[in-house]
TIDRENKE-623526 format. One line per 8 residues: number of its first residue (from 1); their letters; for each residue y, x, z of C-alpha. Coordinates in steps of 0.05 Angstrom, whole numbers. Each point is the difference from the previous one (the first is absolute). Layout:
NUM = a = Y/X/Z  ...;
END
This chain:
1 = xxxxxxxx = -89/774/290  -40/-64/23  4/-55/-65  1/-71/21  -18/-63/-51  59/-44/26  36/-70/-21  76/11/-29;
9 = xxxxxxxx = 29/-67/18  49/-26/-55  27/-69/-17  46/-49/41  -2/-24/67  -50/-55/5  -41/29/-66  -26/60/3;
17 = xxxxxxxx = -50/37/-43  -19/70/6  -20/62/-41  -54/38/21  27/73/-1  -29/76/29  42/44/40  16/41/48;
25 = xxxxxxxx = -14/-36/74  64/25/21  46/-41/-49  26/-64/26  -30/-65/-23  44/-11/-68  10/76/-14  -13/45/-45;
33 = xxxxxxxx = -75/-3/-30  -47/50/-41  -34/-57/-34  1/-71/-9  -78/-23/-15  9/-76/12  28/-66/4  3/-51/57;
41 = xxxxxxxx = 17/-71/-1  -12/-40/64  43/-58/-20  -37/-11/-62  -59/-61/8  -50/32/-17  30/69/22  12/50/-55;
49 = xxxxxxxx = -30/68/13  -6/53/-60  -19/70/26  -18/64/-48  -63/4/20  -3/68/-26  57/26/38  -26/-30/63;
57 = xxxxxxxx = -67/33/0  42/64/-21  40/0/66  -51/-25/40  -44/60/-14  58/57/8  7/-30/68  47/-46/3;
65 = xxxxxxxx = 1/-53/54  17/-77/-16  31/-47/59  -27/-61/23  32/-48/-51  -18/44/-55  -69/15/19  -7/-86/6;
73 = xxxxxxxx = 21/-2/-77  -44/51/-22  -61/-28/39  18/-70/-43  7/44/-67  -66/35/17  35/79/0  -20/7/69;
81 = xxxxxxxx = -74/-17/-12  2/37/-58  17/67/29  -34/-14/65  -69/-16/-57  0/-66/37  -28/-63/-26  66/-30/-45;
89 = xxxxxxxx = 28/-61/34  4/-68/-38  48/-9/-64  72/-14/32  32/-67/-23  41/-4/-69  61/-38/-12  -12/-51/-54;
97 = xxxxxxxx = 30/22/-65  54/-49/-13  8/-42/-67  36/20/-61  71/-35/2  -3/-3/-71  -66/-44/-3  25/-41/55;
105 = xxxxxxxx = 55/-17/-40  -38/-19/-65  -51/-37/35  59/-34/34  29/-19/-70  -56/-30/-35  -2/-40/62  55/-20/-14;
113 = xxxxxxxx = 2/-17/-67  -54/-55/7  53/-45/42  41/-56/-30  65/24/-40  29/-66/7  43/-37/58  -20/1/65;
121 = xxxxxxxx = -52/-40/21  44/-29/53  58/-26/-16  63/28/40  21/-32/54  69/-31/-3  52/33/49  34/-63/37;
129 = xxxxxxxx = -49/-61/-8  38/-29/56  74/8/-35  -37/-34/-69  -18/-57/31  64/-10/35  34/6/-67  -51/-54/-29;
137 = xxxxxxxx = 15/-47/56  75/5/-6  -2/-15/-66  -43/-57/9  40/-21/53  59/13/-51  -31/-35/-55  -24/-67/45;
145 = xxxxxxxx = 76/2/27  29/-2/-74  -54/-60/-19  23/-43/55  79/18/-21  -9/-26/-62  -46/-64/27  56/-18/34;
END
């Protein structure tokens, strides 16, 4: 029975990611698998790869063969140099880790608690300015109409 090191596509149309898996060369793409030794995320910036390294060298040595794409990832992991006694390549990128939500929230309230607690700085601005002044005037208007009334 000829043993391949192939990709098992999963995920939905337009984002993929893979497992690495063993099996039979005969099984379709997705089928059935002996083992699964790996992970495979191209969409991932920097890419995630995570391979059992022990498995790898394992299956490598029985004879089993790895495809193109997989024998690419394990050249980047350093499995292939490895088991060929090859220099190992350089260390592959690392996603940053990201920052605790829970810090980011504390830092973001003491921030916070330094800033004025009383009105705003800037007072509102008034919703019809135009419809005031026309009420001023009228009354004005009013006002100088009821002067002259009684002047006369």
């Amino acid at each position: 029975m000829a043993v391949k090191i192939k990709l098992k596509r999963l995920g939905k149309i337009r984002s993929p990611h893979y497992r690495i898996i063993v099996a039979d060369s005969r099984t379709r793409r997705d089928g059935r698998a002996i083992e699964e030794i790996g992970l495979y995320h191209p969409v991932q910036n920097p890419s995630r790869i995570e391979v059992d390294s022990e498995r790898v060298q394992y299956w490598l040595g029985v004879g089993a063969q790895p495809t193109e794409p997989v024998a690419a990832i394990l050249k980047v992991t350093g499995d292939w140099q490895k088991f060929k006694g090859l220099p190992a390549p350089e260390p592959m990128k690392v996603a940053e880790p990201k920052a605790d939500k829970k810090a980011l929230f504390e830092a973001a309230a003491k921030q916070s608690a330094n800033e004025p607690k009383g009105e705003a700085i800037t007072p509102k601005a008034k919703k019809s300015d135009k419809g005031e002044k026309k009420a001023d005037e009228a009354k004005a208007e009013s006002a100088d109409a009821a002067t002259e009334s009684t002047e006369a």
